[in-house]
C-alpha angles and dihedrals in degrees: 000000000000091000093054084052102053081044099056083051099056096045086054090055100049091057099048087069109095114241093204109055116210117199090269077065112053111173114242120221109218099019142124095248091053090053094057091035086059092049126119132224109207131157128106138223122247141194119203120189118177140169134181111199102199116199109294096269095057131068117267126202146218143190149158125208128193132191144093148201140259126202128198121202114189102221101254121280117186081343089293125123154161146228143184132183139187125184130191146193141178132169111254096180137007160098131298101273096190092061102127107222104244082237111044104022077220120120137192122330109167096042092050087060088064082073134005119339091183081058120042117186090027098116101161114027090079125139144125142190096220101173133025100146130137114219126190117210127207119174112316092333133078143180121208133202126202140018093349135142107260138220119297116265126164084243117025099050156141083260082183095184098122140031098288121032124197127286134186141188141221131058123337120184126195116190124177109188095181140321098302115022120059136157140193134206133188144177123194147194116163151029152192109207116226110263090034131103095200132084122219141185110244100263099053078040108058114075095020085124134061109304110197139196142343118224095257097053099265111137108260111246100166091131104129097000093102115079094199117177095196149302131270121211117195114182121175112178117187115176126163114177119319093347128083137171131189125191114187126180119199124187128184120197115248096356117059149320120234132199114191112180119181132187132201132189120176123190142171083326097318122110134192129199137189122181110178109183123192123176129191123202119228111241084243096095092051089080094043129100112258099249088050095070136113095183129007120239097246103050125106117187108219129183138179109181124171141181138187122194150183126198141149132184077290120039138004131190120186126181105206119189116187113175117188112211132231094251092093149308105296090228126189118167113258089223099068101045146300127281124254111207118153096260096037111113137176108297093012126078147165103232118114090023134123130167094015137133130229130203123171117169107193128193126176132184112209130202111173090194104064103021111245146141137190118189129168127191136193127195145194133196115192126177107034120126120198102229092017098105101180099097099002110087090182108030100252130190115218112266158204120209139177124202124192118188124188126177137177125188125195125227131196114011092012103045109151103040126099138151130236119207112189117182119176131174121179141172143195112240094213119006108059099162123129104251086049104052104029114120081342100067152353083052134140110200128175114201111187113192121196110198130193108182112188 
């Protein structure tokens, strides 16, 4: 709670300053009380309802969390400045999340990410300092320093689809060099995963979560045997009219380097899109036992993803096709974002495949007045062989998933506000036993976000 504190502080200072300065008060230019004067209060609430209904034999979950962020921005000084942000959350409904299935002797897995997935059963003790960073601005470009959300990439990212995103901590640099060249660099050494309240150096990070299999079928224990130091971003984004290109290289020390280039060409409503993938394992693994690593010497993760679209102020369709190659599992830790290839969705990603086939086929209704959006999305999975670990990381079963997506957004008074309606369904296409599917497939879930940006 020491962050929430701090906060509340700020905030009363803030408004002890007077807004409307009297002579007695004379505002002064460069000092202490005008940076804080300039700053900026900025979070949102949130309501997050979600339920997974299993098959009918199987236990099926609910719960509501509440909560919400509050972020604090000093005025400029010298084009330097500083920010600091807590977030919360606490259940306020729901069912009993622990109850084992009788089948299974499994419980709940989505519910427990609306809260804190390293501690399950906490539901109130839940908060997080998600940024304390200081940032220096010069022209149109910055660099940051601290617990920040960093720079945009298609695998290290903000991934705000619960109640708590990813954050990470350490420098980020932005640098635009003109209108149609930028780059970004970072360098970082910490995270806090998102579902989680706690904050870790990379090494302790990286394999909290479930970590799979090896390729020959050995269960993955690779948590804390990775001594990283950190890990380096490099962006570079050209676009020139309706044309852009983005090149990003992410290394992570000790594991992999990963170079992600995508290409995108829009003309008279029609939109192509190219995504080519290529990762290189570190020699560390090479002196580490099997069942240690995170990745094996000889994989190379390789992957080829597409997409052609159509859209207007109205509707858009899009067909995506993203095929993983037998050269290796395209692997990205789970701890540090979700991957954002052109057929990934909410609740289906790439990350752990080889030799696998994508399709993804995307469709989106668009009024401007009211705000709203309807998008549905269908997906394939093809390739994937349930106890052939090669190219399976965990051990997936090939799959059939329907995503439907409704938004409303408020104007006027109530400017701010929307609501965010999330229904998936999604089945395995072969193994459709209980310890295969439970909380993983043959699912419906409804997932209903209220949202108060201010």
């Amino acid at each position: 709670m020491r962050f929430i504190i701090i906060i509340v502080f700020v905030l009363f200072s803030y408004n002890l300053y007077p807004q409307d300065h009297s002579p007695a008060t004379v505002r002064q230019e460069n000092g202490l009380i005008a940076i804080f004067q300039e700053s900026s209060i900025h979070g949102h609430i949130r309501n997050f309802f979600m339920a997974t209904i299993n098959r009918e034999d199987l236990t099926s979950y609910y719960t509501n969390a509440t909560g919400g962020a509050i972020g604090f921005t000093t005025g400029n000084f010298k084009g330097f400045e500083a920010g600091v942000k807590g977030i919360f959350t606490f259940k306020t409904f729901g069912s009993d999340l622990g109850l084992e299935d009788p089948i299974t002797g499994a419980n709940a897995k989505w519910e427990y990410e609306l809260y804190d997935v390293l501690n399950q059963g906490n539901f109130k003790d839940l908060d997080r300092l998600e940024e304390l960073y200081i940032r220096y601005r010069f022209g149109k470009s910055y660099i940051s320093y601290g617990k920040l959300e960093s720079g945009y990439t298609p695998l290290l990212n903000h991934s705000d689809g619960r109640m708590k995103p990813f954050a990470h901590r350490g420098f980020w640099g932005y640098f635009n060099l003109n209108m149609q060249h930028n780059v970004n660099l970072g360098w970082l050494d910490g995270v806090s995963p998102r579902s989680t309240t706690e904050w870790f150096d990379l090494e302790e990070g990286l394999g909290l979560f479930f970590n799979g299999f090896q390729p020959n079928g050995e269960r993955a224990n690779y948590h804390g045997f990775y001594p990283v130091n950190g890990i380096g971003i490099f962006n570079y984004n050209y676009q020139i009219k309706n044309f852009n290109l983005a090149i990003y290289d992410i290394f992570i020390d000790k594991l992999h380097n990963t170079i992600w280039t995508e290409a995108n060409y829009v003309y008279n409503g029609f939109n192509l899109g190219l995504q080519y993938v290529y990762q290189t394992p570190m020699n560390f693994s090479e002196g580490m036992a099997y069942e240690n690593r995170y990745i094996q010497p000889d994989e190379n993760g390789l992957v080829l993803s597409s997409q052609l679209g159509w859209g207007n102020n109205r509707f858009n369709f899009a067909f995506a096709y993203t095929h993983a190659f037998d050269t290796g599992r395209f692997l990205f830790p789970k701890e540090l974002g979700r991957d954002r290839f052109f057929t990934s969705i909410p609740r289906s990603r790439l990350e752990g495949l080889g030799a696998a086939n994508v399709y993804t086929l995307k469709g989106e209704f668009l009024l401007p007045r009211p705000a709203l959006h309807f998008g549905v999305e269908l997906q394939q999975v093809k390739g994937t062989t349930p106890g052939d670990f090669q190219f399976n990381k965990y051990n997936m079963d090939e799959s059939f998933q329907v995503n439907t997506h409704l938004t409303y957004a408020f104007n006027g008074f109530l400017n701010g506000l929307n609501f965010d309606l999330l229904w998936v369904y999604r089945e395995n296409q072969n193994t459709r036993d209980a310890e295969s599917i439970f909380n993983k497939s043959n699912f419906n879930q409804l997932n209903f976000v209220t949202n108060f940006n201010f």
